[in-house]
N, C-alpha and C positions, 0 to 999 in steps of 0.2 A: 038568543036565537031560538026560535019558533020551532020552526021543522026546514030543515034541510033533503034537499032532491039530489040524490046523485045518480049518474049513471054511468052504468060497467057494460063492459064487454063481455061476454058471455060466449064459449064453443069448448064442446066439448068433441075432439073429432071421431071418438069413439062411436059418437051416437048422432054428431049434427053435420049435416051437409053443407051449412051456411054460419055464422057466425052473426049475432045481433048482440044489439044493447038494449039492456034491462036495467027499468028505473025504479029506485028506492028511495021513498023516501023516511026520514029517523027525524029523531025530537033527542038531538043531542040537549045536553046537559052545557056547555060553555062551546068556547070555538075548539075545532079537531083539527090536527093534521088530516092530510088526506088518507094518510096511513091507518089512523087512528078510526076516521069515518069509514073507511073498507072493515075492518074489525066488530065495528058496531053494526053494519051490516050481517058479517057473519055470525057473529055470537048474538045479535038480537032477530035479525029480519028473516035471511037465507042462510042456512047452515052449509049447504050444496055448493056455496063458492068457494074456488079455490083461486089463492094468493098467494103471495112468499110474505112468509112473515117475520120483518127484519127487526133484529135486537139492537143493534150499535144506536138510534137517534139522532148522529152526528152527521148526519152526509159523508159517510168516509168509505164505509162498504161498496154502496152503490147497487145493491140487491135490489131495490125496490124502486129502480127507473121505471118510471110509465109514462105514456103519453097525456097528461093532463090538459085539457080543451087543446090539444094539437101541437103542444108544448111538452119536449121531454122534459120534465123534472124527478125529482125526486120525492113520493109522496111522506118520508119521512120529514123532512124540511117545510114539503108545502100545504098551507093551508087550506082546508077546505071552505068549498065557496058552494053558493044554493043554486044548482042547474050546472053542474061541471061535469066532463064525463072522460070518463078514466078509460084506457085504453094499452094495452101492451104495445112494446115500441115495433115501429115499422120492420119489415125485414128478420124477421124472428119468426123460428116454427114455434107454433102452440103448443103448447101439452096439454094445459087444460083453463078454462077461462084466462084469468090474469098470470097465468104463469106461463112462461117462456124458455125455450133452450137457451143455456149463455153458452159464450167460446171458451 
């Protein structure tokens, strides 16, 4: 894999009035979870986003549901694809980019 595109959500409601998507793109090393390409994001591209960053790998937690192209999954199970764009799940207050209040 060449360079992979992805795009995030991005609000910060401290400071933004509106909430956009911001795109990235990385020269991953083999294929990533989705999880994995958020990370490479943070620790390579933008350091300023904020995630939950889940340990378990298993799909068992469930900390790290997001809307993937419009599709809740799980971005530790799901693989990243070139042009997919990541989105916290509907109905959630924000707190900051990819991070959300749970119940």
């Amino acid at each position: 894999m060449e360079k992979l595109n992805i795009t995030l959500y991005r609000f910060d409601p401290s400071c933004d009035s509106e909430p956009r998507l911001q795109s990235y793109d990385i020269k991953p090393d083999g294929p990533l979870s989705v999880l994995q390409a958020i990370r490479h994001v943070y620790h390579q591209v933008d350091g300023s986003l904020s995630f939950r960053n889940s340990d378990c790998w298993r799909g068992v937690c469930g900390i790290c549901s997001m809307m993937i192209n419009g599709r809740r999954q799980l971005t530790c199970m799901c693989l990243a694809t070139d042009g997919m764009t990541v989105e916290p799940p509907p109905n959630r207050t924000i707190v900051k980019d990819l991070v959300f209040e749970t119940d």
